[in-house]
CHARMM-style PDB file with segment names, atoms N, HN, CA, C and O in Angstrom:
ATOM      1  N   UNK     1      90.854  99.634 115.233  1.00  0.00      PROA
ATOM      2  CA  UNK     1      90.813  99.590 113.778  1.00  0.00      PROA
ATOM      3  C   UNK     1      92.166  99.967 113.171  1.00  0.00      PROA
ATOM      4  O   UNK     1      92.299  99.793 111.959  1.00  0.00      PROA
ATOM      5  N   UNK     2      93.121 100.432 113.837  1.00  0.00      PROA
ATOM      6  HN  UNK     2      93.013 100.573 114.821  1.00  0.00      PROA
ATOM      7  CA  UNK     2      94.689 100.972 113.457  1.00  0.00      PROA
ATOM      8  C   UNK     2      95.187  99.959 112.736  1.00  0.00      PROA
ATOM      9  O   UNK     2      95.808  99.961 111.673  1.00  0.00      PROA
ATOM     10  N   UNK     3      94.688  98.721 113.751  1.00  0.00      PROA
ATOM     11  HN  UNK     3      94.183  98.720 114.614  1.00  0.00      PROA
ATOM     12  CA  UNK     3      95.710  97.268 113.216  1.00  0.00      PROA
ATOM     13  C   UNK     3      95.271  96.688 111.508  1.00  0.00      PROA
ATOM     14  O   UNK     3      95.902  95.943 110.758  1.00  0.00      PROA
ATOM     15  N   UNK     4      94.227  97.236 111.358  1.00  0.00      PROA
ATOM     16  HN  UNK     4      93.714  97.841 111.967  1.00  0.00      PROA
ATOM     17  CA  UNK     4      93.557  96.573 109.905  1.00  0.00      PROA
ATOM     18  C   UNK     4      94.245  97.548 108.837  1.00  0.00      PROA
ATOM     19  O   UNK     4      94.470  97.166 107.689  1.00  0.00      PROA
ATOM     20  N   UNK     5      94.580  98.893 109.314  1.00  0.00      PROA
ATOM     21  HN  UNK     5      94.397  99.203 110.247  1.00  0.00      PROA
ATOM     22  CA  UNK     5      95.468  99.108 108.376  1.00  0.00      PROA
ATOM     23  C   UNK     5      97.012  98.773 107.583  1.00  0.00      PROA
ATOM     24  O   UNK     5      97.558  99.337 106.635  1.00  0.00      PROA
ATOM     25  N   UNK     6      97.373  97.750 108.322  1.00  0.00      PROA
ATOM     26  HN  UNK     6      96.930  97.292 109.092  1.00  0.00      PROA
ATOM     27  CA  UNK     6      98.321  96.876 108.121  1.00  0.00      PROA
ATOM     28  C   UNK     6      97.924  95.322 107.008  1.00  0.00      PROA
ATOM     29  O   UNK     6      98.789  94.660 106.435  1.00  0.00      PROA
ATOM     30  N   UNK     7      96.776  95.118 106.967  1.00  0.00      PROA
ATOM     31  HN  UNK     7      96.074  95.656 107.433  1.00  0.00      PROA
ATOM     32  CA  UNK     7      96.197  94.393 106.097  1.00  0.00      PROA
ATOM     33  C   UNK     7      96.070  94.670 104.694  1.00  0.00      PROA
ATOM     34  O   UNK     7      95.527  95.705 104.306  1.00  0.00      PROA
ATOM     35  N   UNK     8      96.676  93.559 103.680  1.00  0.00      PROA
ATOM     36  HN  UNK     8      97.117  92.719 103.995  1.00  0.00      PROA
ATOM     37  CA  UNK     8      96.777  93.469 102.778  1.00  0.00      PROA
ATOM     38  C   UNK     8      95.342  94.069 101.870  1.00  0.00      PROA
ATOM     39  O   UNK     8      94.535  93.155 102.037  1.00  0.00      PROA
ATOM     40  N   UNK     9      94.803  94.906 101.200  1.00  0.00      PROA
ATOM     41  HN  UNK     9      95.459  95.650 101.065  1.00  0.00      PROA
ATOM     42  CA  UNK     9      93.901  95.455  99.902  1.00  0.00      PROA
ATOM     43  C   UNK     9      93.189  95.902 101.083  1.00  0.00      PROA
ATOM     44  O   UNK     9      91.976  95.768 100.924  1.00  0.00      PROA
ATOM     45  N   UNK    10      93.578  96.492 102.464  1.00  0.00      PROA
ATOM     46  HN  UNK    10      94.564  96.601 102.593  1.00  0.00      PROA
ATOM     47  CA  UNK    10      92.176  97.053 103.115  1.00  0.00      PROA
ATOM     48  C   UNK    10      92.474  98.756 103.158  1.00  0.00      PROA
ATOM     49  O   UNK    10      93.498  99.424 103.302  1.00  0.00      PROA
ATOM     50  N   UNK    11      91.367  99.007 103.004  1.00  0.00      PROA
ATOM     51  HN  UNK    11      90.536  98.464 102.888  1.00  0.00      PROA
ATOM     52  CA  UNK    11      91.243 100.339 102.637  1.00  0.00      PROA
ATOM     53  C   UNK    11      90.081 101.335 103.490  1.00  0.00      PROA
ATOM     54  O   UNK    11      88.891 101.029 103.412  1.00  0.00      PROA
ATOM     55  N   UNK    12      90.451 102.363 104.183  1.00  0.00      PROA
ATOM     56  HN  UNK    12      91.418 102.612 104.246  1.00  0.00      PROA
ATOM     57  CA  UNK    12      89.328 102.630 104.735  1.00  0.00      PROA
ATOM     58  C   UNK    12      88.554 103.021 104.561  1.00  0.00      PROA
ATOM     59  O   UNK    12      87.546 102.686 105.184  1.00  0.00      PROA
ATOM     60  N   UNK    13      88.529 103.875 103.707  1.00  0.00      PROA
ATOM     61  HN  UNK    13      89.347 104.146 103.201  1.00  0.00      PROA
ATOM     62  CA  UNK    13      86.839 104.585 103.411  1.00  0.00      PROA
ATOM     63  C   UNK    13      86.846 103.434 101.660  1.00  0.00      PROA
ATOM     64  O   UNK    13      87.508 103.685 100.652  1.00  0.00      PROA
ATOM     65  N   UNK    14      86.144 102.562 101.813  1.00  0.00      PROA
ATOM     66  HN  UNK    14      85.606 102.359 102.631  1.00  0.00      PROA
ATOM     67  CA  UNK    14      85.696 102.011 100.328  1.00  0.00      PROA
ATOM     68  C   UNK    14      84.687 102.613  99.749  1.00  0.00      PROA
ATOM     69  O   UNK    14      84.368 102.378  98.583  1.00  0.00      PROA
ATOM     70  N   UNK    15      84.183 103.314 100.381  1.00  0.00      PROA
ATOM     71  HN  UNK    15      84.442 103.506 101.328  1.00  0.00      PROA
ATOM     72  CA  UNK    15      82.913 104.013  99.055  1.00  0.00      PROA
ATOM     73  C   UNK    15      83.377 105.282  98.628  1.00  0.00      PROA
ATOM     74  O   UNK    15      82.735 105.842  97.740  1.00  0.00      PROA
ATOM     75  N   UNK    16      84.397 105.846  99.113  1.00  0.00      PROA
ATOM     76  HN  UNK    16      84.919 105.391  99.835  1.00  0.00      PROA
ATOM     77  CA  UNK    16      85.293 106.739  98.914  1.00  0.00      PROA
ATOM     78  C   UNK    16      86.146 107.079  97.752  1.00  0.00      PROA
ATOM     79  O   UNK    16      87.340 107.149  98.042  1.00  0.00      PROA
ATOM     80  N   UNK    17      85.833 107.323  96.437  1.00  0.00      PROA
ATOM     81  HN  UNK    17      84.863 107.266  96.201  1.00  0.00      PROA
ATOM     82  CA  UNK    17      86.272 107.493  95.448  1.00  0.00      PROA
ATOM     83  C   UNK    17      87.109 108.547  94.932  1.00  0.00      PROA
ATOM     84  O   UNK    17      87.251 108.691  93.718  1.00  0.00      PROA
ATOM     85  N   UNK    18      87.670 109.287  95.771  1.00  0.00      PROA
ATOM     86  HN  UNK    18      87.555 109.170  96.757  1.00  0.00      PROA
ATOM     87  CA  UNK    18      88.483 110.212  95.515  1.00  0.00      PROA
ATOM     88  C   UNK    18      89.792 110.083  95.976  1.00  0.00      PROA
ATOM     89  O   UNK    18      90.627 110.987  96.021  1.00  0.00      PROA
ATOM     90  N   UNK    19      89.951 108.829  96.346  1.00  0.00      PROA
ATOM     91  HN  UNK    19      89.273 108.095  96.310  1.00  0.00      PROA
ATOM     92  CA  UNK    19      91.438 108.264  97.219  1.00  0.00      PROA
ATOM     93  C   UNK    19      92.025 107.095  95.913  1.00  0.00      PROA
ATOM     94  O   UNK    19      90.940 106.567  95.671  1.00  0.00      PROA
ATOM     95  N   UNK    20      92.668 106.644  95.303  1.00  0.00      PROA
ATOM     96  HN  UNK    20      93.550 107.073  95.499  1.00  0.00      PROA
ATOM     97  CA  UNK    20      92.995 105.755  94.349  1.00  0.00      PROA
ATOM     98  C   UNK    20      94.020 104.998  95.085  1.00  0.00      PROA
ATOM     99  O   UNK    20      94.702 105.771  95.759  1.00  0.00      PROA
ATOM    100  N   UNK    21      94.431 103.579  95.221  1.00  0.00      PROA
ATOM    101  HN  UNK    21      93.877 102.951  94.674  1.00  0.00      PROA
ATOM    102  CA  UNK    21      95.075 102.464  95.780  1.00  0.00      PROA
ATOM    103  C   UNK    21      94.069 101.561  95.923  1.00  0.00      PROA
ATOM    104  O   UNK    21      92.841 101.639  95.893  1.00  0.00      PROA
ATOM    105  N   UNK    22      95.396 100.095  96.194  1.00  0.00      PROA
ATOM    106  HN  UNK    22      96.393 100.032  96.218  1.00  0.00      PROA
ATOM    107  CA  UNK    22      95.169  98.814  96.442  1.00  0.00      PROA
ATOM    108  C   UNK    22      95.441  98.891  97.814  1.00  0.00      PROA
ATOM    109  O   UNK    22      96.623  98.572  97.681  1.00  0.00      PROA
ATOM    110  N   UNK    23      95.320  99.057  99.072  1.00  0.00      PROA
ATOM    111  HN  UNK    23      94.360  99.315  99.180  1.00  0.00      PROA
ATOM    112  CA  UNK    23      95.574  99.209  99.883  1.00  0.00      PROA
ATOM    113  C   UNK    23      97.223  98.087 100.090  1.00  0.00      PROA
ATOM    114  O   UNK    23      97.552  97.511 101.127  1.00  0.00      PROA
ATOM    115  N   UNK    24      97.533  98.083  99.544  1.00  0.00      PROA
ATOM    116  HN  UNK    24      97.265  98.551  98.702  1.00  0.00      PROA
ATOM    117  CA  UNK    24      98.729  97.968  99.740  1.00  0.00      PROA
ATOM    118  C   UNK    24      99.920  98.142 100.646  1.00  0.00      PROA
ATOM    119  O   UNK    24     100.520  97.242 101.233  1.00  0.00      PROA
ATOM    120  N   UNK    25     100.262  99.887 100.683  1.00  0.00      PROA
ATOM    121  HN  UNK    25      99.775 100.618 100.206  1.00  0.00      PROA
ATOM    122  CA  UNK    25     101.244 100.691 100.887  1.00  0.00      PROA
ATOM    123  C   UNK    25     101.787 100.399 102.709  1.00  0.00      PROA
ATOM    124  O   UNK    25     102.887 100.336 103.257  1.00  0.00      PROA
ATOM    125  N   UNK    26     100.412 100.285 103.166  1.00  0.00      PROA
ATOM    126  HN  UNK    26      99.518 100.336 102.720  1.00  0.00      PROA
ATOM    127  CA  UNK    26     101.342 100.171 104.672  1.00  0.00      PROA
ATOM    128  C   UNK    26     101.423  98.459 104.924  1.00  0.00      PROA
ATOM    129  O   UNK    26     102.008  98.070 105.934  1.00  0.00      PROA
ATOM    130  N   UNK    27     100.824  97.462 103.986  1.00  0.00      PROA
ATOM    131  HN  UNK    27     100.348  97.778 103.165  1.00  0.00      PROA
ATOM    132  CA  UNK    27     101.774  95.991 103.984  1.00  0.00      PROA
ATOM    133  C   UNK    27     102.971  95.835 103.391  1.00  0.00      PROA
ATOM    134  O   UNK    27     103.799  94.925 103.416  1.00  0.00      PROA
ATOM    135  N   UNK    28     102.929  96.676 102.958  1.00  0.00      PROA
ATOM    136  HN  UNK    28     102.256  97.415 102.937  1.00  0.00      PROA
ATOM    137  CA  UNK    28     104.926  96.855 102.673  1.00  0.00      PROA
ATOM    138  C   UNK    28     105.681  97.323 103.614  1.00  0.00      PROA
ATOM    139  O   UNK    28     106.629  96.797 104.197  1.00  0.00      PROA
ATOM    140  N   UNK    29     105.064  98.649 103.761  1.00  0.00      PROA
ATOM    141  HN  UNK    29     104.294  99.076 103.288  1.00  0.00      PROA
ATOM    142  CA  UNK    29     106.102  99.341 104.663  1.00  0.00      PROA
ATOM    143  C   UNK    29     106.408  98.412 105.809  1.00  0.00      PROA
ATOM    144  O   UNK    29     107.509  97.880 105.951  1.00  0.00      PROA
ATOM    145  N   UNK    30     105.032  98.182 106.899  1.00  0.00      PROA
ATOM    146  HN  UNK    30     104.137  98.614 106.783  1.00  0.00      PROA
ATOM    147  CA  UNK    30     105.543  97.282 107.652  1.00  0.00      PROA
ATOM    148  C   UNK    30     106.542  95.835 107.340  1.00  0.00      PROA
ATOM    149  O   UNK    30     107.469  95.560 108.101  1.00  0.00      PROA
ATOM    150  N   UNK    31     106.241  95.053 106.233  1.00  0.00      PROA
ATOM    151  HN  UNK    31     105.488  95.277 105.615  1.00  0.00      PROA
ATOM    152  CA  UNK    31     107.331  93.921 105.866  1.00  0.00      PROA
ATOM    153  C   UNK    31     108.664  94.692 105.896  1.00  0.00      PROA
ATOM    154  O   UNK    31     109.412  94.211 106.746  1.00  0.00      PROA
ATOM    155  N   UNK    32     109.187  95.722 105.244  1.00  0.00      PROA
ATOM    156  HN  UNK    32     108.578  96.112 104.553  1.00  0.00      PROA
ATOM    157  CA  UNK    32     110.046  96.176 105.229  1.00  0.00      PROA
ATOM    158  C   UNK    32     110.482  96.539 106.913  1.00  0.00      PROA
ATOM    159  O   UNK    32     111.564  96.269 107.435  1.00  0.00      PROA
ATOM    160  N   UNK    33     109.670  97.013 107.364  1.00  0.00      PROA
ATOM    161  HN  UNK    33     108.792  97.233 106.940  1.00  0.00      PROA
ATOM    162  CA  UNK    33     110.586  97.486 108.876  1.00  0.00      PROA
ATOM    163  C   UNK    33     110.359  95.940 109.741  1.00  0.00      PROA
ATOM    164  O   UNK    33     111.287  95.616 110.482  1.00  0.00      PROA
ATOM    165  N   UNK    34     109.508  95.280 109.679  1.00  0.00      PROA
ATOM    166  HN  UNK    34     108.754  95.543 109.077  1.00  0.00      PROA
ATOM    167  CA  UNK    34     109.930  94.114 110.652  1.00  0.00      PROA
ATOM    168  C   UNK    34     111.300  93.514 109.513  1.00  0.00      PROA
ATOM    169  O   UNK    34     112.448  93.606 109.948  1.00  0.00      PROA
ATOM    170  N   UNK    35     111.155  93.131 108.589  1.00  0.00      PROA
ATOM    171  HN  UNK    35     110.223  93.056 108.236  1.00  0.00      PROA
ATOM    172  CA  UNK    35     112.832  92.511 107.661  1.00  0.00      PROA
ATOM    173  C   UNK    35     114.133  93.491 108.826  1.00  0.00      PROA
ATOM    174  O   UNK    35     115.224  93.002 109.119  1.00  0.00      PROA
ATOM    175  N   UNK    36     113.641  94.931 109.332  1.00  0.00      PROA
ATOM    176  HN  UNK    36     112.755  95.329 109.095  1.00  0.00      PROA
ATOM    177  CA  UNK    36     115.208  95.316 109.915  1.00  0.00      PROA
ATOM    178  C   UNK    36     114.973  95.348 111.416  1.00  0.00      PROA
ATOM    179  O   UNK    36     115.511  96.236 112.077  1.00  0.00      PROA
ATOM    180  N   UNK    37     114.276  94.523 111.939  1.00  0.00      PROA
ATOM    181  HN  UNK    37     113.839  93.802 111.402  1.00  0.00      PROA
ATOM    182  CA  UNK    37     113.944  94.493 113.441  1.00  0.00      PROA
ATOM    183  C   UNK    37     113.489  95.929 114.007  1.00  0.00      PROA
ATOM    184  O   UNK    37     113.737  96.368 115.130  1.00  0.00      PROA
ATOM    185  N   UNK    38     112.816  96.520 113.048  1.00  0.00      PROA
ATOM    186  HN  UNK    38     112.614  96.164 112.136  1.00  0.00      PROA
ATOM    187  CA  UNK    38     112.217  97.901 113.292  1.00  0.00      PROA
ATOM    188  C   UNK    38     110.510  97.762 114.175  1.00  0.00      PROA
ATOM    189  O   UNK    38     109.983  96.658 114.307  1.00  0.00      PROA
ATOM    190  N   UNK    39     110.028  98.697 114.553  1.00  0.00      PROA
ATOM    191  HN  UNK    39     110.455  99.594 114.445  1.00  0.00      PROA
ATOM    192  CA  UNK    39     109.081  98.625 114.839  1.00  0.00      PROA
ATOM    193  C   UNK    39     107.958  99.893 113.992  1.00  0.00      PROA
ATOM    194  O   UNK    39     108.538 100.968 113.836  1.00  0.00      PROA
ATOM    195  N   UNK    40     106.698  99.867 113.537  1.00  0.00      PROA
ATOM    196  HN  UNK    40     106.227  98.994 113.663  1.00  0.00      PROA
ATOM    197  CA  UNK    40     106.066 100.587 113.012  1.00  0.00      PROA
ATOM    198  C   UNK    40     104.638 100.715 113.902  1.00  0.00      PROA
ATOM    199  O   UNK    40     104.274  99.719 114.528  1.00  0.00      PROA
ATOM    200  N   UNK    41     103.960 101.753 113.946  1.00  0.00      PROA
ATOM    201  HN  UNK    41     104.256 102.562 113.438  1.00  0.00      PROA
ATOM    202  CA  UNK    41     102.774 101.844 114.295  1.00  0.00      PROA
ATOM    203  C   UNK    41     102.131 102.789 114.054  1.00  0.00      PROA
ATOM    204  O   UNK    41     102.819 103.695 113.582  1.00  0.00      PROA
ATOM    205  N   UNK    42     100.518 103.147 114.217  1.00  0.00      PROA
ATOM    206  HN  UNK    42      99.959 102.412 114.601  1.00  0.00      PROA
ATOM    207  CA  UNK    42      99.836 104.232 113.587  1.00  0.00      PROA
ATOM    208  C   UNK    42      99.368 104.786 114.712  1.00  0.00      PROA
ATOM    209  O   UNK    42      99.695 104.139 115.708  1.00  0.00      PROA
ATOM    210  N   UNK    43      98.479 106.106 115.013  1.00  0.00      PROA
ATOM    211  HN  UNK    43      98.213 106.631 114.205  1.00  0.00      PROA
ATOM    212  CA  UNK    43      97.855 106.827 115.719  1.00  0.00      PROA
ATOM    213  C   UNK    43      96.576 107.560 114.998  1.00  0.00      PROA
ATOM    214  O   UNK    43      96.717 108.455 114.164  1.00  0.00      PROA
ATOM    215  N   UNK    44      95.415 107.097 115.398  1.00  0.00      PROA
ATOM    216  HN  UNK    44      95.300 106.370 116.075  1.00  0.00      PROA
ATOM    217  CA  UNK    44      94.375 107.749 114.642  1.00  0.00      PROA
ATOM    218  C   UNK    44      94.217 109.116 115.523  1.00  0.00      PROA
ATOM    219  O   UNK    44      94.185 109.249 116.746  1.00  0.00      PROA
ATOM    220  N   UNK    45      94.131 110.078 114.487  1.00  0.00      PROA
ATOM    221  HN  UNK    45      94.157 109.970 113.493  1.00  0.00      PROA
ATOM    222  CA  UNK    45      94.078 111.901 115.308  1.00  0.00      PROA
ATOM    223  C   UNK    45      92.512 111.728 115.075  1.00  0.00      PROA
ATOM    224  O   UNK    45      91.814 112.078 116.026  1.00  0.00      PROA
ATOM    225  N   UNK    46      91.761 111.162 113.774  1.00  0.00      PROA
ATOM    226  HN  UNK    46      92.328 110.877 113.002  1.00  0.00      PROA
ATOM    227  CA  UNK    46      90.512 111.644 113.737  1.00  0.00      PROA
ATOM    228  C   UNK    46      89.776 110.902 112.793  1.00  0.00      PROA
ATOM    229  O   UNK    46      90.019 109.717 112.565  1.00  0.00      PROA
ATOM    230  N   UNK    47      88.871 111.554 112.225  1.00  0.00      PROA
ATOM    231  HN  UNK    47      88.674 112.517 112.410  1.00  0.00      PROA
ATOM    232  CA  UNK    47      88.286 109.773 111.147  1.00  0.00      PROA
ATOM    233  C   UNK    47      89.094 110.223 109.361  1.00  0.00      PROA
ATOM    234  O   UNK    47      89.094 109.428 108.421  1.00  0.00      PROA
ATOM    235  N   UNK    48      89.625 111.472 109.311  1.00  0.00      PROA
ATOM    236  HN  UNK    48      89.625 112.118 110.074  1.00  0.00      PROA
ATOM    237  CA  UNK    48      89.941 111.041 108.308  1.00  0.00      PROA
ATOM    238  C   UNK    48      91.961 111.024 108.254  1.00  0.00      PROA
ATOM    239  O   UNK    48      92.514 110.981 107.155  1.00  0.00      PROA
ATOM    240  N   UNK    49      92.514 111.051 109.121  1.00  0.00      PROA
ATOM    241  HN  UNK    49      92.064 111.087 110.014  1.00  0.00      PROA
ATOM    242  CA  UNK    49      93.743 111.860 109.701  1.00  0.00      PROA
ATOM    243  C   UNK    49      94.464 110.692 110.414  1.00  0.00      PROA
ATOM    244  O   UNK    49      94.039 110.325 111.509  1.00  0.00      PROA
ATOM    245  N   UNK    50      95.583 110.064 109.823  1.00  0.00      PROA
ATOM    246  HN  UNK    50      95.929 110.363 108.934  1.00  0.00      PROA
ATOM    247  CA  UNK    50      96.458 108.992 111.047  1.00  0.00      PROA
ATOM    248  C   UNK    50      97.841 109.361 110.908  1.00  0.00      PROA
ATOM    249  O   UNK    50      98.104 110.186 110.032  1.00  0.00      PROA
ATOM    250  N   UNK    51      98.606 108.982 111.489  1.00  0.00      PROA
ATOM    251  HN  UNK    51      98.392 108.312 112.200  1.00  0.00      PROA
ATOM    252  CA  UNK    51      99.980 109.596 111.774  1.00  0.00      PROA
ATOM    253  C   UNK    51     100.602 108.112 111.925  1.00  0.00      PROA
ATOM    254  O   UNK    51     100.035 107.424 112.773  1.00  0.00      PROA
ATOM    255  N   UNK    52     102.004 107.330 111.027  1.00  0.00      PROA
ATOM    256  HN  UNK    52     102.464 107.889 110.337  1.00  0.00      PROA
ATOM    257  CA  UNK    52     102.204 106.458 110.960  1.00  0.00      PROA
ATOM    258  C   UNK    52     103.914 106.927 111.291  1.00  0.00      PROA
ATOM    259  O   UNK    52     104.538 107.705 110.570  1.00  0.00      PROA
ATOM    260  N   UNK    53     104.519 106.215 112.627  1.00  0.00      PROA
ATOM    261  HN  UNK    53     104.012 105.583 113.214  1.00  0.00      PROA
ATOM    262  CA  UNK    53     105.572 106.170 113.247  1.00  0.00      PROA
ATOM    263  C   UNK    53     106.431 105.095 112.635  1.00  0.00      PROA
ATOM    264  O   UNK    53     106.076 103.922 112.750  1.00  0.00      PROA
ATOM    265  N   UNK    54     107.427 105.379 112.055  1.00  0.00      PROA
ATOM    266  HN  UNK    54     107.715 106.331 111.962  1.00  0.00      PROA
ATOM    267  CA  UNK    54     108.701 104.089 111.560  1.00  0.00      PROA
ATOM    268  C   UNK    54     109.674 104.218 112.720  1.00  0.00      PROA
ATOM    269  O   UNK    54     110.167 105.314 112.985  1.00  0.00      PROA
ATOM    270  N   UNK    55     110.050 102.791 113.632  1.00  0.00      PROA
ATOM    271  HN  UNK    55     109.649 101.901 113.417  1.00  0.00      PROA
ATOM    272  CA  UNK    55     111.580 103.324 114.183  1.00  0.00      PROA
ATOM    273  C   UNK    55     112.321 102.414 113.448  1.00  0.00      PROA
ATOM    274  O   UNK    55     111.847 101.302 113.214  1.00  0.00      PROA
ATOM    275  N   UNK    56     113.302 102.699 113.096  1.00  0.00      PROA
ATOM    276  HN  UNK    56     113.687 103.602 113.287  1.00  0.00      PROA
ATOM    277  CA  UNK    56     114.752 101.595 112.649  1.00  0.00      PROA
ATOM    278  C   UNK    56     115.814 101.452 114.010  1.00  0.00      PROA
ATOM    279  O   UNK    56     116.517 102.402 114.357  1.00  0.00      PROA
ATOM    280  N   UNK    57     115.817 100.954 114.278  1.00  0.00      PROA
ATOM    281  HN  UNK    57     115.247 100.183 113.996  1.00  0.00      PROA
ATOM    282  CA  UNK    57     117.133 100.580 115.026  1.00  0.00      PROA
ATOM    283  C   UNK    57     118.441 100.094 114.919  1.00  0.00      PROA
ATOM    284  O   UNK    57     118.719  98.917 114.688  1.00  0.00      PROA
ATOM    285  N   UNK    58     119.412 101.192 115.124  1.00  0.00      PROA
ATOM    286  HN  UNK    58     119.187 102.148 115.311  1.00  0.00      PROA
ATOM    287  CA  UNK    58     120.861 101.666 114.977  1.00  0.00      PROA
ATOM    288  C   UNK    58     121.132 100.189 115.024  1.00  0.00      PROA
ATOM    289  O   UNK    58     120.483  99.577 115.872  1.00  0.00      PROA
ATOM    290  N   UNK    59     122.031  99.443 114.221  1.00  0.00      PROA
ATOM    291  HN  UNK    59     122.558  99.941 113.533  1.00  0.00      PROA
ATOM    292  CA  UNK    59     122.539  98.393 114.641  1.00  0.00      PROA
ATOM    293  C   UNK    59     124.210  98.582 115.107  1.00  0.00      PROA
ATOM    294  O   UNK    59     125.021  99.390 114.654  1.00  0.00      PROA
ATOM    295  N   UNK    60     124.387  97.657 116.051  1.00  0.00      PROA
ATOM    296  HN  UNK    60     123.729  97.001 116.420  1.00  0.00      PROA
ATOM    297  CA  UNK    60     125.795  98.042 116.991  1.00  0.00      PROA
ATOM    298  C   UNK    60     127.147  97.128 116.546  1.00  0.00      PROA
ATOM    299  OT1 UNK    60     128.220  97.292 117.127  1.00  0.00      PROA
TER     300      UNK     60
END
């Protein structure tokens, strides 16, 4: 389920009304790091808890 957080308006808890967004925020971020040949990914710790890794890579 990590990967659907990369999907455009998806959101995880939808009956969840105390969180406000378009799920948006991590289809950007990722466009932005693949645009610099970066890599991004998430780690779920728990059901409400993820940890989202950016690398950029030094260009030479």
């Amino acid at each position: 389920e990590a990967d659907r957080l990369f999907e455009r308006f998806y959101r995880h808890h939808k009956s969840n009304n105390q969180h406000s967004g378009t799920g948006l925020g991590l289809a950007i971020v990722q466009a932005i790091v693949n645009a610099h040949n970066g890599k991004v990914s998430i780690t779920i710790k728990d059901e409400y808890y993820f940890q989202v890794n950016v690398q950029l890579l030094k260009e030479s």
